[in-house]
C-alpha positions in Angstrom: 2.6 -9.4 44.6 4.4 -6.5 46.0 2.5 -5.4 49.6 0.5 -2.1 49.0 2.3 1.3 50.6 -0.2 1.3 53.1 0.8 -1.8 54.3 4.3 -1.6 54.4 5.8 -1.8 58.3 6.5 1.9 59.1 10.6 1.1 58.9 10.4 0.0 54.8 8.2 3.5 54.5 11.8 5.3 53.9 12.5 2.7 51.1 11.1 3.7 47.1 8.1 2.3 46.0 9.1 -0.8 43.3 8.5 0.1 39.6 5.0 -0.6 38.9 3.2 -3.1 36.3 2.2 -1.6 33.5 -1.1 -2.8 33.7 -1.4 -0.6 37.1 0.2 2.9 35.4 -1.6 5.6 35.9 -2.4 6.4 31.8 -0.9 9.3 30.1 -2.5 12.7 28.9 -4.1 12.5 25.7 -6.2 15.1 23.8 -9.1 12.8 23.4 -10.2 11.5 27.0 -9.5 7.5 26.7 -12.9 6.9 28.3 -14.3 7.1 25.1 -12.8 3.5 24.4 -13.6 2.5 27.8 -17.4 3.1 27.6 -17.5 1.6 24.3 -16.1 -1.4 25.3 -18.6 -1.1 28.5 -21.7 -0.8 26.3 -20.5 -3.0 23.8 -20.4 -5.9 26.9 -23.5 -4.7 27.8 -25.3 -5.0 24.6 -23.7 -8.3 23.9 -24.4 -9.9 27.5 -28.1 -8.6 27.4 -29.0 -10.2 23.9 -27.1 -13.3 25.0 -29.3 -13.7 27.8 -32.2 -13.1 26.4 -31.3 -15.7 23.7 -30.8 -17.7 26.5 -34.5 -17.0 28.1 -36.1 -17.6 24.9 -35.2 -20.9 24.1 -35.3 -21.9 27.8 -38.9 -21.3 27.5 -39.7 -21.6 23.8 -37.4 -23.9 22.2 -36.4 -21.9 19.6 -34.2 -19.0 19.6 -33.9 -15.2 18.2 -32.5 -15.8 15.2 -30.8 -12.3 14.8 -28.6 -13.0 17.8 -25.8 -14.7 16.5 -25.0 -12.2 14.1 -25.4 -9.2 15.8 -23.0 -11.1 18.6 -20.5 -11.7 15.9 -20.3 -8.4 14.9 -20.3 -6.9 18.5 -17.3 -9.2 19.3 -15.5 -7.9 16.4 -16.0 -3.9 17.2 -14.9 -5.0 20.6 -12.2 -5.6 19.5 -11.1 -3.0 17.3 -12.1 -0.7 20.2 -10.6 -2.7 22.7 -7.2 -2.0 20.4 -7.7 1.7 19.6 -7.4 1.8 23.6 -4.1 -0.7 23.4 -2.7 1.5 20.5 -3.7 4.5 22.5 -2.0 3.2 25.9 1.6 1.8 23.9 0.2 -1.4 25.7 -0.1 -3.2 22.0 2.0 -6.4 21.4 5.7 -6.0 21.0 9.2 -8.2 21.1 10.6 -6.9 24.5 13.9 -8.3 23.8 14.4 -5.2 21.0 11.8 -2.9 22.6 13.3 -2.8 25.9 17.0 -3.1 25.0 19.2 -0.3 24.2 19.6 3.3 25.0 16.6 5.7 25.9 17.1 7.4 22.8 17.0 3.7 21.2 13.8 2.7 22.7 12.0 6.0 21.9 13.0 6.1 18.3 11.6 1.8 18.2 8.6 3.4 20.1 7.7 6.0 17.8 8.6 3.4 14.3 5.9 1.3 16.1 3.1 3.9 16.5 4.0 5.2 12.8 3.7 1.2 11.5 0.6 1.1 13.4 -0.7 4.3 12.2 -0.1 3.9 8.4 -1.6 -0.1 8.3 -4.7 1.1 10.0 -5.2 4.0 7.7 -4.5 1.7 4.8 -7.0 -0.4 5.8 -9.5 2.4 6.8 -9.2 3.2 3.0 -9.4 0.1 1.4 -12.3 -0.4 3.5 -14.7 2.2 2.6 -14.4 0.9 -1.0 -16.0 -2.4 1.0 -18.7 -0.2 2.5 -19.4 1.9 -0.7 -19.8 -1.4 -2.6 -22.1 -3.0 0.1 -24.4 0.1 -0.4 -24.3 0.1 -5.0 -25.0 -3.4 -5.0 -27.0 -3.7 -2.0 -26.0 -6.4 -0.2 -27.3 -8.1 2.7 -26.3 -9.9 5.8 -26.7 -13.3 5.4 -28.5 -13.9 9.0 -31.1 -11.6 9.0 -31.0 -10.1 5.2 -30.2 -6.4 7.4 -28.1 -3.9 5.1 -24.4 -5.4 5.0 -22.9 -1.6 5.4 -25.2 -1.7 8.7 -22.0 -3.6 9.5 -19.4 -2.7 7.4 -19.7 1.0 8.3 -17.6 0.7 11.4 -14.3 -1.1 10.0 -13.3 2.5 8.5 -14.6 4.4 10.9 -12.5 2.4 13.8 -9.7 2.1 12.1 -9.3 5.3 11.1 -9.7 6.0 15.1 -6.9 3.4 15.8 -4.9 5.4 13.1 -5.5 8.8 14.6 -5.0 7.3 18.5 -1.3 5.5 16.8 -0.9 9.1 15.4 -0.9 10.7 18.6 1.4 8.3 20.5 3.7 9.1 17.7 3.7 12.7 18.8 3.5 11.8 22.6 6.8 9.3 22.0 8.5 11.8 20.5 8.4 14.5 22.7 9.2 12.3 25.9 12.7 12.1 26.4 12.4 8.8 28.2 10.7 5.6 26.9 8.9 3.4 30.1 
């Protein structure tokens, strides 16, 4: 690990800071504030930790359990992580093959960039619109979970609504990539 700026001996302060991870960029300007993921993803963590435990309390004491626990943790863990990829998407910090991503002119790399975001952006809206037929057909026939016999579209809601906000956020870097004029 590279040492910090302020703890650099004063005769390296002349020399330019190394390229930083990309895990530690500052993240770029977007019209709608990325802390929306990010508290998401806290409350979701939240939610999921707190039932956990209590789980956990209640058969400690009582030998049995709360029995609508493991399904509302299976379907926190999943909208964790479609919001924790709305922020990837939303960050260009999504999976990729380097070796064609990071090859190649600037122009290159921008143009790969922006054919990413638009891939992204069209399978997610696909899927936001093949899923509302799922929802709309949990609600005609009334299904329910098979846990806790809840509404299925309690559930099933959020697959269109996320991935439609995964779209939109793939969408935007789209725009973003192409008006940069140089790809990280």
């Amino acid at each position: 690990m590279p040492p910090s700026p302020q703890s650099r001996p004063a005769q390296d302060a002349a020399l330019p800071d190394p390229v930083l991870p990309e895990a530690d960029r500052p993240d770029e300007a977007t019209r709608v504030p990325l802390a929306i993921e990010d508290w998401a993803t806290v409350v979701i963590m939240a939610l999921l930790a707190c039932i956990t435990f209590a789980n956990v309390l209640v058969r400690y004491f009582t030998d049995s359990s709360f029995a609508w626990t493991e399904e509302f943790s299976v379907f926190l863990m999943i909208l964790l992580a479609m919001v924790a990829g709305s922020a990837a998407v939303a960050r260009d910090r999504h999976i990729r093959i380097e070796f064609f991503s990071e090859s190649g002119s600037a122009e290159r790399r921008r143009r790969l960039a922006q054919l990413g975001a638009l891939v992204v952006a069209l399978v997610f809206f696909l899927m936001a619109a093949l899923s509302v037929r799922v929802v709309y057909d949990d609600i005609r026939f009334g299904e329910t979970s098979p846990g806790i016999g809840v509404p299925q579209w309690w559930y099933s809601i959020w697959l269109p609504i996320v991935s439609t906000a995964i779209a939109l956020r793939a969408l935007g870097l789209f725009v973003r990539r192409g008006r940069k004029s140089v790809v990280r």
